[in-house]
Structure formats: structure tokens, C-alpha cells
C-alpha positions as CSV (number, residue, x, y, z in Angstrom):
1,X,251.8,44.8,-127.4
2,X,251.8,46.3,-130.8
3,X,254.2,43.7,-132.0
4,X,251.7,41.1,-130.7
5,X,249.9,39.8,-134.0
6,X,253.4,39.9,-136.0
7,X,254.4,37.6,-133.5
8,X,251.5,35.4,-133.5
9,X,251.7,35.6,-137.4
10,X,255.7,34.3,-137.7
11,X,255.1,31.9,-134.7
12,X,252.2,30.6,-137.0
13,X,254.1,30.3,-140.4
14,X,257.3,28.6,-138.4
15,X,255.0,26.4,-136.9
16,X,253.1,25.5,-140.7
17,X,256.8,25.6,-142.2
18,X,258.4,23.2,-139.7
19,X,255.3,21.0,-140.3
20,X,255.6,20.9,-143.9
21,X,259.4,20.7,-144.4
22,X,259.8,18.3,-141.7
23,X,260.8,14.6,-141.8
24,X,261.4,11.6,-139.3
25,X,265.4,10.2,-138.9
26,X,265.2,6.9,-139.9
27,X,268.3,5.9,-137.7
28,X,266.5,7.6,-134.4
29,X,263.3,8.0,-135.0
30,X,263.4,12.3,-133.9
31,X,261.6,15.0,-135.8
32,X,263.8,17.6,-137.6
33,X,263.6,20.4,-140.1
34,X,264.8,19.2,-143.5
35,X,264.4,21.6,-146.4
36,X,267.1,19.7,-149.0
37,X,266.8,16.5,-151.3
38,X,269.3,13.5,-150.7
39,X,270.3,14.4,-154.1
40,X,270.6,17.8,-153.5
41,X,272.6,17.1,-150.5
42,X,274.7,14.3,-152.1
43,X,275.0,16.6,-155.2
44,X,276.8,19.3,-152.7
45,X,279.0,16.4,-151.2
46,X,280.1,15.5,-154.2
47,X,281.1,18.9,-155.5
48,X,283.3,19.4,-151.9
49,X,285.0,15.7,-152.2
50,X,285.9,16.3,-155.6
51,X,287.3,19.9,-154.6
52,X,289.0,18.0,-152.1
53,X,290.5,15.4,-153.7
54,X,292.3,18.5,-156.3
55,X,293.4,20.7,-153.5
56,X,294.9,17.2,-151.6
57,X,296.4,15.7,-155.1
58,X,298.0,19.4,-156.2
59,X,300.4,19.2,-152.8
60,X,300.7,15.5,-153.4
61,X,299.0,14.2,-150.2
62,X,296.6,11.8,-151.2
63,X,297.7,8.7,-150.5
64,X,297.3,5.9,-153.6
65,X,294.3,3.3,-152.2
66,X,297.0,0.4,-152.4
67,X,299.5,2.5,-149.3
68,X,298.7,0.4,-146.1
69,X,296.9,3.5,-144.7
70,X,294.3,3.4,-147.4
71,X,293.9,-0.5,-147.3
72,X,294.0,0.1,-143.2
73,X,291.3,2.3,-143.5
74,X,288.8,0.7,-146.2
75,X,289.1,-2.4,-144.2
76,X,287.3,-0.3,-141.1
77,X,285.5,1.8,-142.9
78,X,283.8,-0.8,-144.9
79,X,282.5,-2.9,-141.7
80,X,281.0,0.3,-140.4
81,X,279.1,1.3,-143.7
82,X,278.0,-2.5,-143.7
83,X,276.6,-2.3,-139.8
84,X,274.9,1.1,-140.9
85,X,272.9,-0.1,-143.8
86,X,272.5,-3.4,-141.6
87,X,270.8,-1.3,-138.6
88,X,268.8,0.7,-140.7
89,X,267.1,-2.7,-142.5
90,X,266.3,-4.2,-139.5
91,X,264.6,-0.7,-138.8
92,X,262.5,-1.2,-142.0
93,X,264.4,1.3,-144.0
94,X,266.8,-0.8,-146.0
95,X,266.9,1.7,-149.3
96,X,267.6,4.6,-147.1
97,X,271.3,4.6,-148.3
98,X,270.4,4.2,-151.9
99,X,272.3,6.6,-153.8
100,X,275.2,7.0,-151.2
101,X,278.6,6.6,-153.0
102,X,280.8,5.7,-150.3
103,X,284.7,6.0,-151.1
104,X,287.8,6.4,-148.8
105,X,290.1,8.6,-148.9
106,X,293.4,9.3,-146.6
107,X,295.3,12.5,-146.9
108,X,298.9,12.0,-145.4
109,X,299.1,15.1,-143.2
110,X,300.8,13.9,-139.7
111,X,300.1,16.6,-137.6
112,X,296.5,16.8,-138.2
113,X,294.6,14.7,-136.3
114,X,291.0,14.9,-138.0
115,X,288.2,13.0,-139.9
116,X,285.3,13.3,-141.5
117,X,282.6,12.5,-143.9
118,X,280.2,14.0,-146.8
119,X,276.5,13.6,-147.4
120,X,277.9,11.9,-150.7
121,X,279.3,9.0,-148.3
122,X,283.1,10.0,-149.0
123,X,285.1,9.1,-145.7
124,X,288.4,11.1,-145.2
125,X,290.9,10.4,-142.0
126,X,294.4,12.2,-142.1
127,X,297.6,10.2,-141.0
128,X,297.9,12.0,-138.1
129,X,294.8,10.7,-136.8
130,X,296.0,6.7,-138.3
131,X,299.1,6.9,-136.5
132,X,297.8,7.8,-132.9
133,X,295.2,5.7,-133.4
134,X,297.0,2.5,-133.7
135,X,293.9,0.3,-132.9
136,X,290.9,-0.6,-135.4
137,X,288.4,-0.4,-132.5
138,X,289.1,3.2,-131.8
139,X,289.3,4.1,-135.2
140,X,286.1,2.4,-135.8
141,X,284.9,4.7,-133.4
142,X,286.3,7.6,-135.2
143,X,284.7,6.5,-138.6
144,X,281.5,4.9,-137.4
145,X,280.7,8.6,-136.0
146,X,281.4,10.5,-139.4
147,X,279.5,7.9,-140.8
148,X,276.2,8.4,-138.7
149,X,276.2,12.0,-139.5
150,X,275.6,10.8,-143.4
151,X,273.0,8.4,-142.2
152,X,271.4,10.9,-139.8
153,X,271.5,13.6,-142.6
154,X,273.3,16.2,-140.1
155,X,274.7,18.3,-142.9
156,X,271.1,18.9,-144.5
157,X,270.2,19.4,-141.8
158,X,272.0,22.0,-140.3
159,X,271.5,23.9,-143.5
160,X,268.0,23.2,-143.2
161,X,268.3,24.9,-139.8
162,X,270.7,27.7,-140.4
163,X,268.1,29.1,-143.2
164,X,265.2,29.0,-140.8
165,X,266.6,30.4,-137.9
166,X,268.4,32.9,-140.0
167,X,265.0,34.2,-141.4
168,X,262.8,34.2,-138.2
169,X,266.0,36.2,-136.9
170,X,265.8,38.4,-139.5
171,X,262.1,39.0,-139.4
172,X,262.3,39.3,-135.3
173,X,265.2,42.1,-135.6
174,X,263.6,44.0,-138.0
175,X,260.4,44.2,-135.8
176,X,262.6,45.4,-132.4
177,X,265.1,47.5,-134.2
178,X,268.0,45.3,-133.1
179,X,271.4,45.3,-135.4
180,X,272.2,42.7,-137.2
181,X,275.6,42.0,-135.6
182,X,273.8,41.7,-131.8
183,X,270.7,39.3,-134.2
184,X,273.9,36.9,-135.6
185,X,275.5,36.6,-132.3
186,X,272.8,35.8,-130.5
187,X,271.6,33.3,-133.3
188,X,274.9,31.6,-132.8
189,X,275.4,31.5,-129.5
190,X,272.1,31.0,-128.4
191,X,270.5,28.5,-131.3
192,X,273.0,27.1,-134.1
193,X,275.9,26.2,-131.8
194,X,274.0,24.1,-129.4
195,X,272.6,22.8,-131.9
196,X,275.6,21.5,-133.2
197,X,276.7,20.5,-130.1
198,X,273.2,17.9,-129.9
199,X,274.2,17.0,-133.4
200,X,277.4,15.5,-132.6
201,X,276.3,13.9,-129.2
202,X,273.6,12.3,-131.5
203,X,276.6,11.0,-134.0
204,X,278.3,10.0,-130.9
205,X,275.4,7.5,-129.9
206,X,274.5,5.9,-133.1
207,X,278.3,6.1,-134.0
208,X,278.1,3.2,-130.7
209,X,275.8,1.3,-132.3
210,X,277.1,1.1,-135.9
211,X,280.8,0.5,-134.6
212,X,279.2,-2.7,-132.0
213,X,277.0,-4.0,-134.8
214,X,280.0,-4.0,-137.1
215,X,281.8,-6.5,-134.3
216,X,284.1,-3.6,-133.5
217,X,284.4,-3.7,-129.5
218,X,282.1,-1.0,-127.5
219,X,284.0,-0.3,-124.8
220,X,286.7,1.2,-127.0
221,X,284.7,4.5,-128.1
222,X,285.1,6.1,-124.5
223,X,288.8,5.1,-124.9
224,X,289.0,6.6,-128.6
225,X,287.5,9.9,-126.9
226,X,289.4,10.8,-123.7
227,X,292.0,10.1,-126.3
228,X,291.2,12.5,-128.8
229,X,290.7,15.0,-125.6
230,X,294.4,14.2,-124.6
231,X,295.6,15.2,-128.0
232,X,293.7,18.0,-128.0
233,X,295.3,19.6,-125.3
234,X,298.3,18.8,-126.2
235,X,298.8,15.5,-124.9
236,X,297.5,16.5,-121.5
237,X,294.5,15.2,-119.4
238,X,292.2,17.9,-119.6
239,X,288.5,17.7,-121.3
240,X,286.3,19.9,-122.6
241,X,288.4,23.3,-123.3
242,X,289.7,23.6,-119.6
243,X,288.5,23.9,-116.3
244,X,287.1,26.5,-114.4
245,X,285.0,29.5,-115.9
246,X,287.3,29.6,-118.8
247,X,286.4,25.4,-119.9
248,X,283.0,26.6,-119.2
249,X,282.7,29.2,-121.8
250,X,285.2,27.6,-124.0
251,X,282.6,24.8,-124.1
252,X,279.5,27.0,-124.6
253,X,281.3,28.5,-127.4
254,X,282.0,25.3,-129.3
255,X,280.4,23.4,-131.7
256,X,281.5,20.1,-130.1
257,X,280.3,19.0,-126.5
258,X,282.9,19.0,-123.7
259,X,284.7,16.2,-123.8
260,X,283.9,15.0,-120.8
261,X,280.2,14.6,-121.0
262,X,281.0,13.0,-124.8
263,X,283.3,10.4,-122.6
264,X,280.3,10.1,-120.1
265,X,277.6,9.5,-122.4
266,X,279.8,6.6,-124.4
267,X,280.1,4.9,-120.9
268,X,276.2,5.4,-120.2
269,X,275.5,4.0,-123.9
270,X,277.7,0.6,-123.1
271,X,274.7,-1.7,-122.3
272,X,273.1,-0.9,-125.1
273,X,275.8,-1.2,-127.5
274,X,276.9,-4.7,-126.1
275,X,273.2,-6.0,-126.0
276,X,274.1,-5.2,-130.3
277,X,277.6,-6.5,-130.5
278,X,276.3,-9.7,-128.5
279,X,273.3,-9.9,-131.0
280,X,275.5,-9.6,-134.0
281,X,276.9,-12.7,-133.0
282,X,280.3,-11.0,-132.5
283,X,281.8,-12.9,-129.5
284,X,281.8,-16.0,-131.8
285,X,283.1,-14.3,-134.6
286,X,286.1,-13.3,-132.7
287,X,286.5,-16.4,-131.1
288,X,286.5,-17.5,-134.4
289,X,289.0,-14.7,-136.0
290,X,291.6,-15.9,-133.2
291,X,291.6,-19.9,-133.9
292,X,291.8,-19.2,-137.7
293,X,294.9,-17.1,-137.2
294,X,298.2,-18.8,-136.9
């Protein structure tokens, strides 16, 4: 009880805080925490691409934009950054990219399988990930997700969130006594890393929409995922860390959803995502594409 008004008192100033520092996505419309500038975010994207770029160049790995790779991937990459900016106009909030330097980058590593992009708008896929991926739908699908964390502002966010929740933790431990190392776990497995986890399901979704307004076909993203799931286990069927207890608290310790409900929610997300690639005029187009090809 004695702990009472300090509680009220922090639950009051997180409240007032979250209030003040918080801002609406423009690409979903949800409420978050956001305690950086886009330039102070872009700033810090910048600074890691550039680092990047060095440590890539110094082992000769970064491939020249004119390899096919590079051409391969500016091709997709560009129609997704198009459908992006696209969506968020019709939304009303056509200059909310404004100051995004999008580039492309590939590092030719074959056995890594990976992507991602920076709040700066610098794209980066490794050849491992080109050569399974063989198909621009599913790599759209790939891409189109890095690129709705940029236009979601996940990485500002998460910041944003990592600094609150490691202050109220910090206040809250020093009121019950509790060690820091038992305050840090349960901060992480209780708060940041399901977090996470609702960060990338929400990249997953608009990732959908971007790749089926950019005329890339819907019904490849669930494909593109129970793919990367294969190759994650080593070529093997299995989803989401495993079954059994051990998938279940291999998933609860990840910062990525199980792959199976990822899969799931890309099916669910399919009428949606058509009702856009139909709207986009993208059946014609492609009809289109294959009589102007020889």
C-alpha cells in the first residue's frame, strides 16, 4: 500500500508522456509512442548504411549496381517504393516520404539468406536470398515488408519504446527492490519482444498491400513465407522454431512470429490485397506485359 501514490504518480506521467510523445501511423492509422524526428531517424540510417556499405566494400562484397543482381533487385524494389508512396497519397499523406533516400544495395554473400531496410530508405537483400528466391513476386514480398517498416517508422519506434519501458522498469524496480537482471528479463520477455513480434506481423500486412498495389501477385507472399520457414530449418517443413513445448518457447522467445501464424495471416489478408491489385488495374497490365512480349 505504501508504494500506492508512487504508483499512481508514474502511471500518471506515462500516461501524460505517451500523450505528448505520441503520433498516428499514417500507413494504419494505430497510435504509438514516437519520441525521434524523421531526421533524426534517417540521420541514424544513414550513418549504419554508410557503415555498411565500408564493412561490405573492405571484403569486396558489394556488388557494382550494373551486376544483374543489382539491376534484378532495383527493378522490384523500385515498384514497391512506387506502390508505398502511391497508398500513402491516396491516404492523404502524399509528403510522408519526403526526405527518404531510397537506394539499393546487394551484398553477394550466398549462404545468407536475409534482407532489410533503414529508416534512411536504403534496401539491402544478400545473394543468398536472390538465388532461392528466383521469382520477382516472392521477392516483392520480401522487399515490400522491409519497406513498410520505413513507412511504418518501426525502427523509431522501437527505440521510442525501448527508452520508455526501460525507464518505467527502472523506476518500478527501484521501488520493489528487484535486481536489475530479473527487471531486464522480464522487460524482454514480457514487453519488447512481443512487441517486436506485433511489429513485424504489422510489416507483414502492409508489406501485402504495397507488393498487390505495385501489380506484384498476392498470393505469392504466403508462398515467399513457408519458404523462408523451409530454409530456415534447414530446408525442412517445420514453422515457427519447432513443434511441441520446445517451438512454443522457441517462439515466445523470438522477435519474429511463428511462422506459421505469419503464413496464416498472409492467407487471411488475400481478399484484401486482391480487392488492391484488382484496383490498381493490374490484371490488364499483365495481360498487357504478356502480348507485348515476344
Amino acid at each position: 500500500a505504501r508504494y500506492a501514490p508512487y504508483g499512481a504518480l508514474a502511471a500518471a506521467l506515462v500516461g501524460g508522456g505517451y500523450l505528448a510523445c505520441s503520433e498516428v501511423s499514417q500507413m494504419t492509422g494505430r497510435r504509438r509512442l514516437m519520441l525521434l524526428s524523421r531526421a533524426q531517424e534517417r540521420a541514424l540510417g544513414e550513418a549504419t548504411f554508410r557503415q555498411m556499405l565500408r564493412q561490405a566494400g573492405a571484403r569486396n562484397r558489394l556488388l557494382p549496381t550494373g551486376h544483374a543482381a543489382s539491376r534484378r533487385l532495383q527493378g522490384v524494389a523500385k515498384r514497391v517504393v512506387r506502390a508505398a508512396s502511391d497508398l500513402l497519397g491516396e491516404a492523404g499523406h502524399s509528403g510522408a516520404l519526403d526526405g527518404v533516400k531510397w537506394s539499393f544495395a546487394v551484398v553477394d554473400e550466398p549462404s545468407t539468406v536475409n534482407a532489410f531496410a533503414l529508416p534512411s530508405g536504403a534496401v539491402v537483400v544478400y545473394t543468398g536470398l536472390l538465388q532461392r528466391f528466383p521469382g520477382d513476386a516472392e521477392l516483392a514480398t520480401i522487399v515490400a515488408h522491409e519497406v513498410a517498416h520505413v513507412t511504418c517508422r518501426h525502427a523509431a519506434e522501437k527505440i521510442s519504446y525501448h527508452s520508455c519501458i526501460s525507464l518505467v522498469i527502472s523506476l518500478a524496480a527501484g521501488m520493489l527492490n528487484v535486481g536489475p537482471g530479473l527487471a531486464h528479463t522480464f522487460s524482454q520477455l514480457a514487453l519488447e519482444l512481443p512487441f517486436s513480434r506485433e511489429c513485424e506481423l504489422e510489416a507483414d500486412a502492409v508489406g501485402l498491400r504495397i507488393m498487390s498495389r505495385a501489380c506484384f501477385e498476392p498470393s505469392a507472399a504466403p508462398r515467399a513465407m513457408a519458404r523462408l520457414d523451409q530454409l530456415a530449418h534447414g530446408g525442412g517443413s517445420g514453422g515457427g522454431g519447432g513443434g511441441g513445448v520446445a517451438g512454443a518457447v522457441s517462439s515466445y522467445l523470438s522477435t519474429h512470429p511463428p511462422s506459421q501464424a505469419r503464413v496464416k495471416a498472409l492467407h487471411d489478408g488475400q481478399t484484401g490485397a486482391l480487392e488492391l491489385y484488382e484496383g490498381a488495374g493490374c490484371s490488364q497490365r499483365r495481360q498487357g506485359w504478356r502480348m507485348s512480349m515476344p
